[in-house]
DRENDO-1510 file (C-alpha; in Angstrom, 1 decimal, always signed):
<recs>
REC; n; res; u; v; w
REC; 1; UNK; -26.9; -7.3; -16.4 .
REC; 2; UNK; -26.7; -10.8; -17.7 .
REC; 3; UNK; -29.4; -13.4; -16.2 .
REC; 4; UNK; -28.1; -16.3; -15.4 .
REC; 5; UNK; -30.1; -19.7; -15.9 .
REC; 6; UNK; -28.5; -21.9; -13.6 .
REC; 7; UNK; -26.1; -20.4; -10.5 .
REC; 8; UNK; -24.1; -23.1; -9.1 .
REC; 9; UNK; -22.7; -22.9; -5.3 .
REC; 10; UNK; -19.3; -24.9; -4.6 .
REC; 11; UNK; -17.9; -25.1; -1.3 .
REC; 12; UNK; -14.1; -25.5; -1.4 .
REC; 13; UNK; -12.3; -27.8; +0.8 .
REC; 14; UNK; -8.6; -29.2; +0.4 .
REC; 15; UNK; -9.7; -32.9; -1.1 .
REC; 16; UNK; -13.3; -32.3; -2.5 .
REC; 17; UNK; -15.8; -29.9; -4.1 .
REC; 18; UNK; -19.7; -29.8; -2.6 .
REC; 19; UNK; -21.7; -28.8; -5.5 .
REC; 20; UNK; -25.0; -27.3; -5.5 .
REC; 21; UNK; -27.1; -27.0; -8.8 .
REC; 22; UNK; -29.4; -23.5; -8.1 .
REC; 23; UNK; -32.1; -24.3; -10.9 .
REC; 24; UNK; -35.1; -22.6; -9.1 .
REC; 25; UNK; -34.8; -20.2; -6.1 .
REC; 26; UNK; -38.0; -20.6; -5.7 .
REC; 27; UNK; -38.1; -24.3; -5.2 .
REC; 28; UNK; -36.8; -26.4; -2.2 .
REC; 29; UNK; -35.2; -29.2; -4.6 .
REC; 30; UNK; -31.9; -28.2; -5.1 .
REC; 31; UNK; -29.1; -30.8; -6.6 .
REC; 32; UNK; -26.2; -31.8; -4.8 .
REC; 33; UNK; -23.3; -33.1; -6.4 .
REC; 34; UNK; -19.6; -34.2; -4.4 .
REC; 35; UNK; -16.7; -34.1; -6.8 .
REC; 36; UNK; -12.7; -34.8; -6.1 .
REC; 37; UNK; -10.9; -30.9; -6.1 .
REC; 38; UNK; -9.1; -31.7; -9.1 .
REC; 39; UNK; -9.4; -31.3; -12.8 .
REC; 40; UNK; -10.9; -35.0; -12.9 .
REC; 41; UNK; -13.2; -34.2; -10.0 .
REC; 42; UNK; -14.5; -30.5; -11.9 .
REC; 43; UNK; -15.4; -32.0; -14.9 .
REC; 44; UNK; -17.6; -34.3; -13.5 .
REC; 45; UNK; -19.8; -31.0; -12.7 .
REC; 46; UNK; -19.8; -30.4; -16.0 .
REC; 47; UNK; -21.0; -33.6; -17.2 .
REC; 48; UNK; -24.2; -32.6; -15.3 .
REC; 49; UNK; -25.0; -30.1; -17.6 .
REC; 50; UNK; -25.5; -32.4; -20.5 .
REC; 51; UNK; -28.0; -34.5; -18.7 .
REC; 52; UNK; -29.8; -30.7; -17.7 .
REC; 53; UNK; -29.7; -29.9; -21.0 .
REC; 54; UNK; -28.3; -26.9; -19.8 .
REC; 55; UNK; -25.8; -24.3; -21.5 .
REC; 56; UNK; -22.9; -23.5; -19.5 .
REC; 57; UNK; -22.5; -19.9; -20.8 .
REC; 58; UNK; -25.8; -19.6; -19.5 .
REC; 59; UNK; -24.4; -20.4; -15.4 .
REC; 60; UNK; -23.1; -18.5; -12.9 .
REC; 61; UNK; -19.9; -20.6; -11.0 .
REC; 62; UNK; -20.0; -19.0; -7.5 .
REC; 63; UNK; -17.3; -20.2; -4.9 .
REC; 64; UNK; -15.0; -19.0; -1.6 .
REC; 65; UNK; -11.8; -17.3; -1.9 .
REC; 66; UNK; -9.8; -20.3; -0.2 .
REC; 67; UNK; -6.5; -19.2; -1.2 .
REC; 68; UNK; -4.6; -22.2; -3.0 .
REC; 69; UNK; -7.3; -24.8; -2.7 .
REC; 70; UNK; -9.9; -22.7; -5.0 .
REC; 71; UNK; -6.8; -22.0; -7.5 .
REC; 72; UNK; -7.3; -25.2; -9.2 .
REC; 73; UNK; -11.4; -24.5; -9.8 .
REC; 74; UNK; -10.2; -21.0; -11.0 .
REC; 75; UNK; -8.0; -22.2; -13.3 .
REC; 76; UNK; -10.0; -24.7; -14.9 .
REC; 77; UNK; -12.7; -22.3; -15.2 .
REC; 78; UNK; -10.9; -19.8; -17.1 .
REC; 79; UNK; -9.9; -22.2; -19.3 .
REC; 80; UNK; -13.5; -22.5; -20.3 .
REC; 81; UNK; -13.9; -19.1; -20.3 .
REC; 82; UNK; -17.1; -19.2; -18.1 .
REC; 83; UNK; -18.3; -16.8; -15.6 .
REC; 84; UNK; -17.3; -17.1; -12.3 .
REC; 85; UNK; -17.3; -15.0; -9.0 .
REC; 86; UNK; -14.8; -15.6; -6.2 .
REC; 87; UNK; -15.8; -14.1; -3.1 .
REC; 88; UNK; -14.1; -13.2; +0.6 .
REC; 89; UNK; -15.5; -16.3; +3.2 .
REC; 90; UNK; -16.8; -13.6; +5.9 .
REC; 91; UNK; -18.3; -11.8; +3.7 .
REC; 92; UNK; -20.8; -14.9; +2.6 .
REC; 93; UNK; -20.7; -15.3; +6.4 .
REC; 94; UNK; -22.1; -12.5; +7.7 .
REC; 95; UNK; -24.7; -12.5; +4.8 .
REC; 96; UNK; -26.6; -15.5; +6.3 .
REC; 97; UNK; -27.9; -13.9; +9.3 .
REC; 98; UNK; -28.5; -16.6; +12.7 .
REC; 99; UNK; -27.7; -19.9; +11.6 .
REC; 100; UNK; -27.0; -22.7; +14.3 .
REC; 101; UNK; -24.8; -25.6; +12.9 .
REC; 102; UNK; -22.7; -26.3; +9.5 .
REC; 103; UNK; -21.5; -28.5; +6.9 .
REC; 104; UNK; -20.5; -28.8; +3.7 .
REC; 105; UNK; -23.0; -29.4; +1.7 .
REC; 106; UNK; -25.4; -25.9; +3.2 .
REC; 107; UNK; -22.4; -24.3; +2.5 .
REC; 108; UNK; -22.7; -25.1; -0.6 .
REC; 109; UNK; -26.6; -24.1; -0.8 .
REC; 110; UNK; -25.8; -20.8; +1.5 .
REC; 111; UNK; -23.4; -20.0; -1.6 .
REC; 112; UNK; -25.7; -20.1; -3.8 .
REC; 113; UNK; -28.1; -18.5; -2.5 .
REC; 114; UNK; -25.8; -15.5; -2.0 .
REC; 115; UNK; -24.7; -15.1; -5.6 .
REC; 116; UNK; -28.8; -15.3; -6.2 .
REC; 117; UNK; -29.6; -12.4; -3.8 .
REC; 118; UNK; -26.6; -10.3; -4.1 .
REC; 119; UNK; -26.1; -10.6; -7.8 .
REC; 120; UNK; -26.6; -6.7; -8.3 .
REC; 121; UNK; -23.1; -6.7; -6.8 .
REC; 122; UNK; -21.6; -9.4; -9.0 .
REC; 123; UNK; -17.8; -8.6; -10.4 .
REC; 124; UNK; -16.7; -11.6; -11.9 .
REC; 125; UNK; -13.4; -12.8; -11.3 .
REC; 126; UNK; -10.4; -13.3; -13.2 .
REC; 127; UNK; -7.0; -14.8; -12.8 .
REC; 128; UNK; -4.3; -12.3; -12.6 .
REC; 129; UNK; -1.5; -13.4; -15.3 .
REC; 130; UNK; +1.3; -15.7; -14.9 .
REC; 131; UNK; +3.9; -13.3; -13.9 .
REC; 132; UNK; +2.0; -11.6; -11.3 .
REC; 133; UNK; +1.4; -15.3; -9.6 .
REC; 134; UNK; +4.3; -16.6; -9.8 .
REC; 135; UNK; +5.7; -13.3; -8.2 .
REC; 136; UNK; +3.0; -13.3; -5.2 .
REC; 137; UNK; +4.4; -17.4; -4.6 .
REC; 138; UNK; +7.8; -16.4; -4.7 .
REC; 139; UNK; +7.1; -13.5; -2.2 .
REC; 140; UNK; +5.5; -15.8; -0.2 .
REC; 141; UNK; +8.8; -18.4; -0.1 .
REC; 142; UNK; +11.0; -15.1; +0.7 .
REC; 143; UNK; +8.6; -14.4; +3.5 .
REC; 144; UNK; +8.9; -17.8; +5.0 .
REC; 145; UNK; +12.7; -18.1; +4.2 .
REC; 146; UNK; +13.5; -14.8; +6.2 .
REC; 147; UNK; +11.4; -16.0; +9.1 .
REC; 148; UNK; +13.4; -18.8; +9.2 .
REC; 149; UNK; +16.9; -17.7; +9.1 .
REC; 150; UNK; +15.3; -15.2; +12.0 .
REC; 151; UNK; +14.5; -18.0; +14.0 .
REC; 152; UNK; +17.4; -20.0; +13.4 .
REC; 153; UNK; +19.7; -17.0; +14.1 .
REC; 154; UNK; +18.4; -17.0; +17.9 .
REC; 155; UNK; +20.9; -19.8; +18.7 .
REC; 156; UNK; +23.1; -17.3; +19.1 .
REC; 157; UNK; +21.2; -16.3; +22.0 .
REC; 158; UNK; +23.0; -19.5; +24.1 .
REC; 159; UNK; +26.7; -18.8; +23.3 .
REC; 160; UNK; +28.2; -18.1; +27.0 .
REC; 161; UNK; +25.3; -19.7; +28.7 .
REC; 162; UNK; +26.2; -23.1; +27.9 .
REC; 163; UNK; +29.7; -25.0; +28.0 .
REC; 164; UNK; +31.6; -24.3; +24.8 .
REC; 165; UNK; +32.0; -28.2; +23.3 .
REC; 166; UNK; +28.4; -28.2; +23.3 .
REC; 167; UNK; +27.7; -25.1; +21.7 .
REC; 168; UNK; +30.0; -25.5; +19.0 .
REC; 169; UNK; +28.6; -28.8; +17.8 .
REC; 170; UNK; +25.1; -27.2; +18.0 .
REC; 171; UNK; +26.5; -24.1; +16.3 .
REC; 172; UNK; +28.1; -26.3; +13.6 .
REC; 173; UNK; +24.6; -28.1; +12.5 .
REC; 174; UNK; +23.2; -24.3; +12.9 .
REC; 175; UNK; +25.9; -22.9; +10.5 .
REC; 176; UNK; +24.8; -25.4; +7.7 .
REC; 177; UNK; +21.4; -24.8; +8.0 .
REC; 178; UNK; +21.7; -20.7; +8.0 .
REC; 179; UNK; +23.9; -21.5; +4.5 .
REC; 180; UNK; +21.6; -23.5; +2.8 .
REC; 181; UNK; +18.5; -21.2; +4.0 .
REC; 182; UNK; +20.5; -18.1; +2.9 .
REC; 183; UNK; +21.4; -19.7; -0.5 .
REC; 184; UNK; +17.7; -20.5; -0.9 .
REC; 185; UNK; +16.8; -16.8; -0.4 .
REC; 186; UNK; +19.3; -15.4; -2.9 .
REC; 187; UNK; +17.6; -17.7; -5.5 .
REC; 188; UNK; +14.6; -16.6; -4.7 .
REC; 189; UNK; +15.3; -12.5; -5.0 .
REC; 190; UNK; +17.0; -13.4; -8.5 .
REC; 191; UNK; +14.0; -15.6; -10.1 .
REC; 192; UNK; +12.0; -12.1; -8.8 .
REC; 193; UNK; +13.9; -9.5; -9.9 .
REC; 194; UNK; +14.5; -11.5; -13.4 .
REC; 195; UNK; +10.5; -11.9; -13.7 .
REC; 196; UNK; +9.9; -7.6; -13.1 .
REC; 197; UNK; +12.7; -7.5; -15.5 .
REC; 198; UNK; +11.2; -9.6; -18.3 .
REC; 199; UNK; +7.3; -7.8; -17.4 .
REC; 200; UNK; +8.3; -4.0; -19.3 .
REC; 201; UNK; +4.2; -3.5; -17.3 .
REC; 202; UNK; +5.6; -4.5; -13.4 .
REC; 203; UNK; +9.0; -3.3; -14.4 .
REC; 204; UNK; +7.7; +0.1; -14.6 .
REC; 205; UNK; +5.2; +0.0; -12.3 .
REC; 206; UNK; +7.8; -0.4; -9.9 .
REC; 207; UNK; +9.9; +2.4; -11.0 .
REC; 208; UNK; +6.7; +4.6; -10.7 .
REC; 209; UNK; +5.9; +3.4; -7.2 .
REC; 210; UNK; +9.6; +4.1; -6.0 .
REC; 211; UNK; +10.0; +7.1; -7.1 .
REC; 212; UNK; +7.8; +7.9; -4.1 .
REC; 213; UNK; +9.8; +9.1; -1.3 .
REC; 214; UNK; +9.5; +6.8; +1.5 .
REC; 215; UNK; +8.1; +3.0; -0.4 .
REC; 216; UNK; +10.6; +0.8; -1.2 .
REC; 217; UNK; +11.0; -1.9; -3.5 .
REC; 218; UNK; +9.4; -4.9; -1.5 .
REC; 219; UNK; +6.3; -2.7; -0.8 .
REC; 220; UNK; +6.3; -1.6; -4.4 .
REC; 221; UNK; +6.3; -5.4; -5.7 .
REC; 222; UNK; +3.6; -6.1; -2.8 .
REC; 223; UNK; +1.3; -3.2; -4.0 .
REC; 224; UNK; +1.9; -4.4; -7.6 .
REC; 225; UNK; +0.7; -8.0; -6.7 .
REC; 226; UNK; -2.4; -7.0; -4.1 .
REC; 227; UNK; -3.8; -4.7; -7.1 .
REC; 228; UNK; -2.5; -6.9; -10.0 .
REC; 229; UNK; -1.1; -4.5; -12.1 .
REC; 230; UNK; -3.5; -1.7; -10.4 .
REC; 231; UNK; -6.5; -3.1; -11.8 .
REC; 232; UNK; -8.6; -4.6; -9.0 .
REC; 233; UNK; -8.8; -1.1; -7.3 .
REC; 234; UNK; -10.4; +1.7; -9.5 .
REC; 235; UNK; -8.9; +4.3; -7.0 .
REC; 236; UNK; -7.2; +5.0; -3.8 .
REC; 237; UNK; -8.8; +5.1; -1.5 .
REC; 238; UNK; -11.1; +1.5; -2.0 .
REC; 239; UNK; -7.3; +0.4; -1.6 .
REC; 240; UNK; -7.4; +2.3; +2.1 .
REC; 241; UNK; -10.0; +0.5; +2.9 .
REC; 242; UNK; -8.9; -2.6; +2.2 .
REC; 243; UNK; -5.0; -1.8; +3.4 .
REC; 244; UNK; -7.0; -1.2; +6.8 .
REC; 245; UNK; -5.8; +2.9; +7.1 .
REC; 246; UNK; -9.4; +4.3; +6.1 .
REC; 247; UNK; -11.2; +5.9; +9.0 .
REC; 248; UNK; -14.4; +5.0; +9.7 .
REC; 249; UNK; -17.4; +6.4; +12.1 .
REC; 250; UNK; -18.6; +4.9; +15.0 .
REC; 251; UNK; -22.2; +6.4; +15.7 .
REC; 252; UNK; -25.7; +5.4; +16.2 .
REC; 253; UNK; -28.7; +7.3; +17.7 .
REC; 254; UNK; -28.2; +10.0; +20.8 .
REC; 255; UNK; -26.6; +7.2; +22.7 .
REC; 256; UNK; -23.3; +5.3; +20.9 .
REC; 257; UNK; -20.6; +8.0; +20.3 .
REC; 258; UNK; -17.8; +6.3; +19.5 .
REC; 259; UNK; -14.0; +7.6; +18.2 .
REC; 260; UNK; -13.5; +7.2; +14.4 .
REC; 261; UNK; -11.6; +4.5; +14.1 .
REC; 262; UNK; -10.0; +2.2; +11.5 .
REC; 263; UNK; -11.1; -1.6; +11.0 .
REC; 264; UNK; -9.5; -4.2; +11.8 .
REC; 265; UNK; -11.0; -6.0; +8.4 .
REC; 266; UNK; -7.3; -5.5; +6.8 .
REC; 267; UNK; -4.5; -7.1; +4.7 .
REC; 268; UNK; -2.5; -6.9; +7.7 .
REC; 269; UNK; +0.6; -7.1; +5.5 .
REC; 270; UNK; +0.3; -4.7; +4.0 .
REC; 271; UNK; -0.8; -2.0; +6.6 .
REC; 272; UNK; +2.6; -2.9; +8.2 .
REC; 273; UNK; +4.4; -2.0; +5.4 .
REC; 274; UNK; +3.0; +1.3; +4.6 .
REC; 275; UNK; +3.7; +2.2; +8.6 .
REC; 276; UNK; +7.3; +1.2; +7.7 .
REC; 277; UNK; +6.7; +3.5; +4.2 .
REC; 278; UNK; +4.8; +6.6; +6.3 .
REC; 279; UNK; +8.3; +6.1; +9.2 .
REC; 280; UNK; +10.6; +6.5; +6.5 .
REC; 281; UNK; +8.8; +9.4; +4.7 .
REC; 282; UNK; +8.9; +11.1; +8.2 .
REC; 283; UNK; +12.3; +11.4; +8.1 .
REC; 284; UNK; +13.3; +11.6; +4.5 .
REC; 285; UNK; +10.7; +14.0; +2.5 .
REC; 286; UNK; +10.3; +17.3; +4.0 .
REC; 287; UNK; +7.1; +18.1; +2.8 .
REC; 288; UNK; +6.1; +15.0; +4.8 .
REC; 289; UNK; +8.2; +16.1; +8.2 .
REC; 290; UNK; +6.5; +19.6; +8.8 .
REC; 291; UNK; +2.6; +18.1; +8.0 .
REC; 292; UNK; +3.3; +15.9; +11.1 .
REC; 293; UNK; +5.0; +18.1; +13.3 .
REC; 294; UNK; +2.6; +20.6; +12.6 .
REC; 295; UNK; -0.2; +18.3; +13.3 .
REC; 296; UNK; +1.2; +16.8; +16.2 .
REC; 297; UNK; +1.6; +21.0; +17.8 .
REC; 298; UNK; -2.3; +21.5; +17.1 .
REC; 299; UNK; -2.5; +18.2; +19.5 .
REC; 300; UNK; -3.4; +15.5; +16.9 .
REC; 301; UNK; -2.3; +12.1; +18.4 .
REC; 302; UNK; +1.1; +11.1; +17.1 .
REC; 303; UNK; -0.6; +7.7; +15.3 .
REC; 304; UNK; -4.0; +9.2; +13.9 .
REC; 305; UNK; -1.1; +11.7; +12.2 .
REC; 306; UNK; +1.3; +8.5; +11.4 .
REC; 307; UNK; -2.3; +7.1; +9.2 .
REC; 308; UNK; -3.0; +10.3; +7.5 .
REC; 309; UNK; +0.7; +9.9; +6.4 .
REC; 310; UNK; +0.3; +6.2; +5.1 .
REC; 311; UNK; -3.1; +7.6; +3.2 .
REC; 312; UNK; -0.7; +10.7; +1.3 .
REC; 313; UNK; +1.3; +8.0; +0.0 .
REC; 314; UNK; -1.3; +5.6; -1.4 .
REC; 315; UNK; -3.0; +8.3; -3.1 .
REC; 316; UNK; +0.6; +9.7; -4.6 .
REC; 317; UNK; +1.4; +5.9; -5.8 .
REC; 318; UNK; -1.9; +6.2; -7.7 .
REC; 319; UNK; -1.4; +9.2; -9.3 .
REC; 320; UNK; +1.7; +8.5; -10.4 .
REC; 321; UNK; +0.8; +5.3; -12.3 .
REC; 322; UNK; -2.8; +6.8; -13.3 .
REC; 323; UNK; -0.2; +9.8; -15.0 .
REC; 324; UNK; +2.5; +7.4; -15.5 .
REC; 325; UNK; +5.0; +9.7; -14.6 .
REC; 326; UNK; +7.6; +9.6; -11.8 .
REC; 327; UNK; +6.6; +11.3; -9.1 .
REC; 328; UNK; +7.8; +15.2; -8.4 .
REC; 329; UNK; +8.5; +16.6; -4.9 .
REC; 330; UNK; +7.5; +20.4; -5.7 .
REC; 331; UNK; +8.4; +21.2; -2.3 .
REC; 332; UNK; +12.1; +20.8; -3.3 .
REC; 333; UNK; +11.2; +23.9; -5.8 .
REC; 334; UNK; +9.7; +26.0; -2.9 .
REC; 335; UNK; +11.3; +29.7; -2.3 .
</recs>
């Protein structure tokens, strides 16, 4: 494992960047440094280096996953080509034991101090490419889009409970507004489905996926993005885990016997649409059809059955891409 002269801590915020230099863990001087969370404001930490006389291959950048406030940082840190590790916010958290009272700047020193101690579990981090970005941004504006013709849709709801002049010039403003949102939305699909089309990789990583029974196309983009390209998860069932569908045991001494249960530390988003994925294998693979029933006769509870469902096809999706063949239903073959 490398060693790392210098780690440096930076909690993440929308307008500025708290900085702490991690020379000696040993030592109760630490540096503190408050920079602007831009590209102007990051390489002011950099000028610090010069006056440390320090080499900035030889430094550790460690920083919370803060969604698009901490893109910025990541970026201009893989333009340098320097190591950095990105890392969940509850899970440095939960590392610091009782603590009474915050700001940003022990944040700063808390993160730190976690890459220090826990570096035996450092993966550095890496950008996923362009295409895979622009597709989980674009996924994102379909997802708000569709909530919002949902929402403005509902007006409906009042035709018959109001007097007709006054619904129709309410409906008329509504009307616009569902056009413009649904013109929106068709954009959208079309800049995705022309960025899989240009990507031979996604392109046929989607193909793969779908030839799954039961997981359609937005869950196969979705799985595509969450695992860029299948490389953040070395096998299926890590992605369980993190999908929220891996079982988990409740136990401790003669006393605490709880059920095993799932966790409810999940991309919520995506367990949803592997329910929706496990529904529709239900009904359309029959392979899938008589495991359930059959489970559900020896008295298995309906939902336990549902998530050993969702589990089948996360490990099928795998296999196909790890073989990079379609997938074959060799119950279709059966005598």
């Amino acid at each position: 494992m490398k060693k790392y002269r210098v780690i440096i801590g930076i909690d993440v915020s929308k307008n500025k960047l708290d900085v702490c230099f991690l020379l000696d863990p040993h030592s109760k001087q630490l540096s503190f440094l408050v920079v602007s969370n831009d590209r102007k404001g990051i390489s002011k930490i950099l000028s610090v280096f010069t006056k440390l006389e320090i080499c900035i291959r030889d430094t550790l950048f460690c920083f919370e996953n803060t969604g698009i406030y901490s893109l910025s940082l990541a970026c201009y840190l893989e333009d340098l080509k320097t190591d950095y590790w990105e890392i969940p916010a509850i899970e440095i958290k939960r590392s610091k034991g009782i603590s009474r009272g915050k700001n940003d700047k022990t944040d700063a020193r808390d993160i730190a101090f976690y890459a220090y101690t826990h570096i035996h579990k450092l993966k550095l981090s890496k950008l996923p490419e362009k295409d895979i970005l622009k597709l989980k941004l674009l996924i994102s504006e379909r997802g708000k889009l569709l909530k919002s013709i949902q929402i403005f849709e509902m007006t409906n709801e009042i035709k018959g409970f109001i007097q007709n002049d006054i619904y129709k010039e309410v409906f008329s403003v509504n009307r616009k507004t569902l056009k413009s949102l649904r013109k929106h939305l068709l954009e959208v699909e079309q800049k995705i489905q022309a960025i899989i089309k240009d990507n031979h990789e996604i392109s046929t990583q989607k193909e793969l996926i779908q030839s799954v029974t039961g997981v359609g196309p937005q869950t196969a983009i979705y799985l595509i993005i969450t695992t860029k390209c299948f490389k953040s998860f070395s096998n299926w069932r890590k992605m369980a885990c993190y999908a929220g569908i891996a079982p988990f045991p409740y136990q401790s001494g003669s006393s605490i016997r709880g059920k095993t249960k799932v966790n409810h530390l999940a991309d919520k988003k995506l367990k949803s649409l592997l329910t929706m994925c496990a529904l529709s294998a239900k009904k359309h693979d029959k392979e899938i059809a008589l495991y359930y029933q059959r489970k559900v006769n020896e008295g298995k509870n309906p939902m336990l059955v549902l998530n050993s469902i969702k589990c089948k096809l996360l490990s099928r999706v795998f296999a196909t891409i790890n073989r990079g063949t379609p997938y074959v239903n060799t119950c279709k073959f059966a005598a």
